[in-house]
C-alpha positions as CSV (number, residue, x, y, z in Angstrom):
1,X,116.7,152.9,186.0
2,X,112.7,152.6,186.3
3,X,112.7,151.2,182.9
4,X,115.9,148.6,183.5
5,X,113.6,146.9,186.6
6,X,110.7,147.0,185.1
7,X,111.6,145.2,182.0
8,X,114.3,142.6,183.5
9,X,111.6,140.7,185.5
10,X,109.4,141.0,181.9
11,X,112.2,139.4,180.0
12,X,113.1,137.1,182.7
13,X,109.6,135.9,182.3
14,X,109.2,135.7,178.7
15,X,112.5,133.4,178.1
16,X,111.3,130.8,180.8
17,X,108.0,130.8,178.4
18,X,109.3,130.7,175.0
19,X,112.0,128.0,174.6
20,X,115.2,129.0,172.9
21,X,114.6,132.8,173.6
22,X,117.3,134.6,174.2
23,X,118.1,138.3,174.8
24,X,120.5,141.1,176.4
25,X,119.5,143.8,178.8
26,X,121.8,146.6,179.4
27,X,122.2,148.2,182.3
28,X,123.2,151.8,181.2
29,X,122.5,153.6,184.6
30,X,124.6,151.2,186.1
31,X,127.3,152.1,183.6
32,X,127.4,155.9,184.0
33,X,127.4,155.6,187.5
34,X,130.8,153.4,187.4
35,X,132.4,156.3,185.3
36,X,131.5,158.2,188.1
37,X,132.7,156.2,190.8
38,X,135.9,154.9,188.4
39,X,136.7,157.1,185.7
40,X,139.8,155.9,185.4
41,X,139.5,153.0,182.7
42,X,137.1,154.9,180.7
43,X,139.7,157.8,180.0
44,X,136.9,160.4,180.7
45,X,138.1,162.8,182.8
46,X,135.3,165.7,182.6
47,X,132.3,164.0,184.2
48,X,130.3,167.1,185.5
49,X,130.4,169.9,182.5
50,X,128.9,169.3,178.8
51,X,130.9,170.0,176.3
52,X,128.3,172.0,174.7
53,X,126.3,174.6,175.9
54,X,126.0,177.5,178.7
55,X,125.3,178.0,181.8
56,X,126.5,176.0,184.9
57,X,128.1,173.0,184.1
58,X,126.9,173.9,180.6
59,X,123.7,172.5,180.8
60,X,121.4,175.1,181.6
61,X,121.5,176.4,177.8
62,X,121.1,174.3,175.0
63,X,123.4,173.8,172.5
64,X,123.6,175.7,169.5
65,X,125.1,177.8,166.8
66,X,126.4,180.2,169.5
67,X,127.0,178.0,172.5
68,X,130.6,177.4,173.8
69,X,131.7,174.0,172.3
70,X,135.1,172.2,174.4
71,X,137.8,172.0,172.5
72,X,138.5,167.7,174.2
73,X,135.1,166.2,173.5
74,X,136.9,162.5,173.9
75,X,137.6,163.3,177.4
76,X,133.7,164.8,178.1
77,X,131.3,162.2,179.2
78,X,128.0,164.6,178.5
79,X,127.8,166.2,174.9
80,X,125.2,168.5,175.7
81,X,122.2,168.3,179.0
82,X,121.1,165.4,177.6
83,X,123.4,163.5,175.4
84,X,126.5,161.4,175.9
85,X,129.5,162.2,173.8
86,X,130.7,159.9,171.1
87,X,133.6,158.9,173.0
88,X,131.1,158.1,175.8
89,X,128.5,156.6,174.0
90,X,131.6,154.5,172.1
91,X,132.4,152.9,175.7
92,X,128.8,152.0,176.0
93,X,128.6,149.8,173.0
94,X,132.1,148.4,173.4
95,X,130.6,147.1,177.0
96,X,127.3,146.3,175.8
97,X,128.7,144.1,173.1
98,X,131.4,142.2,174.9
99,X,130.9,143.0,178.7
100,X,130.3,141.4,181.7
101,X,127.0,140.5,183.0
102,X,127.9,143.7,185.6
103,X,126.2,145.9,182.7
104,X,124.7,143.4,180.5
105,X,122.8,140.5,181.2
106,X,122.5,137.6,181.1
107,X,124.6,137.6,178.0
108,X,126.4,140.4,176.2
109,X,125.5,141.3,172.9
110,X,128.5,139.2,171.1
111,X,126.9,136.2,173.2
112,X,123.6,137.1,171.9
113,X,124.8,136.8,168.0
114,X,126.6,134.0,168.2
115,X,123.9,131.8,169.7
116,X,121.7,132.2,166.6
């Protein structure tokens, strides 16, 4: 999140100085925490446990050859301590590209390509 407010004002900034410059910031803490807070649409339905690892909540042992792997990863929104899942990181793109300016701002990626 640090990095999101540090860089928005930067950007901000930058465009008002360089005519015709245009970029997209996503906002993926903002995104994570609405799967948390609405899981619903995102079809993710594990939210807490990897789906790779060991420990509690699978995350206090890396993953490896030996570590217990879910048999649902599309339904897992952590891969592993650190790592979204595919199907999670999937959701990301899809909003980054054609989202609203809730996660994306102040145009979404598809914006972004078809203005140059």
């Amino acid at each position: 999140m640090s990095f999101y407010l540090a860089i928005e004002p930067l950007l901000q900034g930058l465009s008002s100085e360089l005519t015709g410059m245009k970029y997209s910031l996503g906002n993926t803490y903002k995104m994570i925490t609405s799967f948390f807070s609405n899981p619903g649409p995102s079809g993710l339905t594990e939210l807490q446990s990897a789906c790779c690892g060991g420990g509690k909540f699978n995350a206090q042992l890396e993953c490896n050859r030996t570590a217990a792997v879910c048999g649902n990863r599309d339904k897992y929104l952590f891969w592993d301590q650190y790592h979204p899942t595919q199907a999670a990181s999937a959701l990301a793109a899809e909003t980054l590209y054609d989202g609203t300016t809730e996660f994306v701002t102040p145009i979404n990626f598809k914006q972004l390509v078809e203005a140059c």
